[in-house]
C-alpha positions as CSV (number, residue, x, y, z in Angstrom):
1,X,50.4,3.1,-19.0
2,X,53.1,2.7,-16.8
3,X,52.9,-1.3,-17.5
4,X,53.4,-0.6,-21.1
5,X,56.2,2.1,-21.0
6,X,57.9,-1.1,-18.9
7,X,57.2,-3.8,-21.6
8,X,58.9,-1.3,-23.9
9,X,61.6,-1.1,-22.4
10,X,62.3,-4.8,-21.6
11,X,62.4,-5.4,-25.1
12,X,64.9,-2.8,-25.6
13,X,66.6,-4.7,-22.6
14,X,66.6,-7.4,-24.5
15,X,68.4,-6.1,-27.4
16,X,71.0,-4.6,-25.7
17,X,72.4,-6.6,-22.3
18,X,73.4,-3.0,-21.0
19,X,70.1,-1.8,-20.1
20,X,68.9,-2.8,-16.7
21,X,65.2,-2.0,-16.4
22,X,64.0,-0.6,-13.1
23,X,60.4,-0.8,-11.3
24,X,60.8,2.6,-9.7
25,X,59.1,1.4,-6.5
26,X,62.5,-1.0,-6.3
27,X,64.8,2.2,-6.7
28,X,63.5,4.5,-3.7
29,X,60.3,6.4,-2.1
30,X,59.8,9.7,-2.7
31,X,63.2,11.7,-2.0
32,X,65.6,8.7,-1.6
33,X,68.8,7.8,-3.8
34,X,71.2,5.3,-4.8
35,X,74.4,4.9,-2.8
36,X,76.3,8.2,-1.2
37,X,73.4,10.4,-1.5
38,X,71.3,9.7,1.8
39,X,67.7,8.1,2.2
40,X,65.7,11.5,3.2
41,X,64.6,14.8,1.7
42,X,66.8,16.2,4.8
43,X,69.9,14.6,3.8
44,X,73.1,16.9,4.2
45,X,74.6,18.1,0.7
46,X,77.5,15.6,-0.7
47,X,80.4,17.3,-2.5
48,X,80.3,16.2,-6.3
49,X,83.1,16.8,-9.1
50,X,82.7,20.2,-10.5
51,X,81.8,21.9,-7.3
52,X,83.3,25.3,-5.9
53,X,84.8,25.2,-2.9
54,X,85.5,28.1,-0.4
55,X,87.9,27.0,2.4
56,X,88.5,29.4,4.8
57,X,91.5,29.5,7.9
58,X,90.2,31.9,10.5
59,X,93.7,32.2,12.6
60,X,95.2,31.6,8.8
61,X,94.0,33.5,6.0
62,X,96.8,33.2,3.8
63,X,96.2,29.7,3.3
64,X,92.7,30.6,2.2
65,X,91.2,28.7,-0.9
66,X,88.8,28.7,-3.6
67,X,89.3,25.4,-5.7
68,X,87.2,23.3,-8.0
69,X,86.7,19.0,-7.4
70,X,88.1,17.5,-10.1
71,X,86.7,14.9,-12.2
72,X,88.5,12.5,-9.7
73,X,86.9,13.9,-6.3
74,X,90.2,15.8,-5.4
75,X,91.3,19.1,-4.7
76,X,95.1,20.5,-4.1
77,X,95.8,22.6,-1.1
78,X,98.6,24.4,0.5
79,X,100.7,22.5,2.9
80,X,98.3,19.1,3.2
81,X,98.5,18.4,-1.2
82,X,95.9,16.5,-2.5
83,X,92.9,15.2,-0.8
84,X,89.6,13.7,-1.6
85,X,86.7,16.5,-1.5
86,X,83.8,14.2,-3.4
87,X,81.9,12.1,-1.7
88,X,82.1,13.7,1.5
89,X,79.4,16.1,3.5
90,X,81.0,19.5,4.2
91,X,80.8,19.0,7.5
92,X,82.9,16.1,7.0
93,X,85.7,17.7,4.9
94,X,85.8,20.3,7.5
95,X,86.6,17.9,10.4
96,X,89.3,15.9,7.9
97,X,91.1,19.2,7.2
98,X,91.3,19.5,10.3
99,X,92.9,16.5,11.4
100,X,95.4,17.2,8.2
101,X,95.9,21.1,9.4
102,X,96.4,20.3,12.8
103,X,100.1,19.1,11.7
104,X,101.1,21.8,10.4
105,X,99.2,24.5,11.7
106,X,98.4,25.1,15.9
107,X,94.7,24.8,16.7
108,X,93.5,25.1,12.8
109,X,89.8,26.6,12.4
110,X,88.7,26.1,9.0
111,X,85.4,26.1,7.4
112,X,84.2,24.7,4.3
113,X,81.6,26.4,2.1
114,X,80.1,25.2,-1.2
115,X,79.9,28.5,-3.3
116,X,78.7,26.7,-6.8
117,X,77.4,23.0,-7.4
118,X,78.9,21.1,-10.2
119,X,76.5,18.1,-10.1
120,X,73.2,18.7,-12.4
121,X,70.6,16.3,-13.6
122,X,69.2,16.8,-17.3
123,X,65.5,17.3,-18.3
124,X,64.2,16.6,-21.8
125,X,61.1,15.8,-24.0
126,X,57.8,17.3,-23.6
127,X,58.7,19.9,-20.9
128,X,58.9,23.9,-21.3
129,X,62.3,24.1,-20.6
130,X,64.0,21.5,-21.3
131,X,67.6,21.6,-20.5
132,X,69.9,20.7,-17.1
133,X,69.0,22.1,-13.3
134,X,71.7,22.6,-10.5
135,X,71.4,19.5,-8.0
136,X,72.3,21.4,-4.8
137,X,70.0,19.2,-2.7
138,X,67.8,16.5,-3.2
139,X,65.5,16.5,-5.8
140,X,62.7,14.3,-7.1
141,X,61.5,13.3,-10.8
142,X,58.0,16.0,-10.2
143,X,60.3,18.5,-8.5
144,X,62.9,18.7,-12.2
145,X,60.1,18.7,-13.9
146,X,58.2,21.4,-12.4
147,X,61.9,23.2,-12.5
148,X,61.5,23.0,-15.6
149,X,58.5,24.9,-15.8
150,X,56.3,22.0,-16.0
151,X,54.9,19.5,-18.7
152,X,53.7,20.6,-22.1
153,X,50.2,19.9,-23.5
154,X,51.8,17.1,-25.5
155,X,53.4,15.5,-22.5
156,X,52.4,11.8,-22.2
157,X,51.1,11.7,-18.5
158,X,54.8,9.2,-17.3
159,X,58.5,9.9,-17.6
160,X,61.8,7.6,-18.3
161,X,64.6,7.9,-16.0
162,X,67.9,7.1,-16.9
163,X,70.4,6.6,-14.4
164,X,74.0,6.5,-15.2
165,X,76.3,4.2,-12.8
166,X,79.8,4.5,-13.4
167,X,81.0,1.4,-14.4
168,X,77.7,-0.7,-14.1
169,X,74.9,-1.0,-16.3
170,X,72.6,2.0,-16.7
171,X,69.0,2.1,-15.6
172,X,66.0,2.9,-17.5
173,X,63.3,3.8,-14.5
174,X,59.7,4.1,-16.3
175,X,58.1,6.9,-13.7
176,X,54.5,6.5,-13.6
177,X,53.7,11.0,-13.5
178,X,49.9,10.6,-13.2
179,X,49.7,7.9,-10.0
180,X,51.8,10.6,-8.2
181,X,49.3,14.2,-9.4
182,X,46.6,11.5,-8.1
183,X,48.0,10.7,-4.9
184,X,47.3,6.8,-6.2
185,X,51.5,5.6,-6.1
186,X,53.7,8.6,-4.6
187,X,56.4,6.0,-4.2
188,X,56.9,6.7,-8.2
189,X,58.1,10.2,-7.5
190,X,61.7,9.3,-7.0
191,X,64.7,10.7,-5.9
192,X,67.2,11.9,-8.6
193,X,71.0,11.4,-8.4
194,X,73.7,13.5,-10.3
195,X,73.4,13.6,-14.1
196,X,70.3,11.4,-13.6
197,X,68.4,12.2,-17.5
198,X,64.5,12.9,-16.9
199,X,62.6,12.4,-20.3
200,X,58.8,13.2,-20.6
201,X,57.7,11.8,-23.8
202,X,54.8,13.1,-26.5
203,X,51.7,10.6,-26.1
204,X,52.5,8.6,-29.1
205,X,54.9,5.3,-27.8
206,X,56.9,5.4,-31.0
207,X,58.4,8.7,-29.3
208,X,59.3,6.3,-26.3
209,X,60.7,4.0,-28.6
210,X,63.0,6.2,-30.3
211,X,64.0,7.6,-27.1
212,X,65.1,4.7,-26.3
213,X,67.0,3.6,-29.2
214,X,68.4,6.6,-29.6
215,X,70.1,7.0,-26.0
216,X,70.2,3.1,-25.1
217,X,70.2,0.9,-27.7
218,X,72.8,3.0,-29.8
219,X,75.1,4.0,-26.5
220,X,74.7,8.1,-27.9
221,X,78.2,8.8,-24.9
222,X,76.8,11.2,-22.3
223,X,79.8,12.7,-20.5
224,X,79.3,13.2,-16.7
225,X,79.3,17.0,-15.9
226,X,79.2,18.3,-19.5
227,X,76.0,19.6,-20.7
228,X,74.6,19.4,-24.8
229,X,70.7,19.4,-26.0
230,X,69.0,16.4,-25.6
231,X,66.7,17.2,-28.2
């Protein structure tokens, strides 16, 4: 099945230049990602755009924040201005505004705490709730679905990934669902990376098909961090 979900979307490939297809052994075993997000399910949280942060001076609580990433990765603070939040662990925006602090403040103790999670992944097709999960850790393909309370009767036993890159080519990722409920190929269940779109598909390929034209062929804009139906 998995074979033919692939050929489909080759040809779709074909007719548009910017789909890149993906064998989804080639993208990551189960629970690793592409670029900043690490390679294990115990990878420490990344700060994404859209996330709410809580940063707290112990000796200082005046200077006490609670401020949102922007779309660019930054955040504005009192005394130090801007300064990049995304990309980084928590852990590792603690230590930089630290080195920042410690310029204008003696002995700065400051903690950085995540308090909502901006970055989501979308699920859509033949599940039970279909709709976009909270990415506060790494998650795989079977873990959204079964977020999303599982697959329907309907549900065609594989999945298409698409994977957004900003400024590359997207990735259509055909996700083979039954080799990983049989044990046979768990390196299908891969790991999901903000605003990542899981579609399961009715049984019929035609659905796959028009899935594909819909969101590839005819470039349907998807804006990062903005939720609509998929359906």
């Amino acid at each position: 099945m998995v074979a033919l979900i692939l050929f489909i979307a080759l040809l779709s490939a074909a007719c548009n230049p910017s789909v890149v297809v993906k064998d989804p052994t080639a993208v990551g075993a189960p629970g690793t990602t592409i670029g900043k997000v690490g390679p294990t399910l115990m990878q420490e949280y990344v700060i994404q755009p859209g996330d709410e942060l809580d940063i707290k001076f112990f000796y200082n609580p005046d200077l006490n924040e609670l401020v949102i990433v922007r779309p660019d990765g930054r955040i504005s603070l009192q005394l130090v201005g801007e300064t990049i939040a995304a990309g980084r662990t928590p852990r590792a925006l603690t230590q930089l505004l630290t080195q920042e602090y410690d310029k204008e403040l003696k002995k700065p103790v400051i903690t950085v705490i995540v308090r909502s999670f901006g970055a989501r992944v979308y699920v859509d097709g033949e599940v039970e709730k279909p709709g976009e999960l909270e990415l506060s850790g790494p998650l795989t393909v079977m873990q959204a679905i079964a977020r999303a309370e599982g697959a329907t009767e309907k549900a065609w036993q594989e999945a298409i990934v698409i994977r957004r890159i900003y400024g590359k080519q997207p990735l259509v990722i055909p996700v083979d669902i039954e080799a990983v409920l049989t044990g046979e190929d768990f390196t299908q269940d891969i790991g999901l990376v903000p605003f990542d779109i899981v579609y399961v598909p009715r049984s019929p390929i035609a659905d796959v098909n028009l899935w594909v034209d819909q969101y590839v062929r005819r470039n349907i804009p998807i804006h990062f961090g903005l939720f609509f139906p998929l359906r």
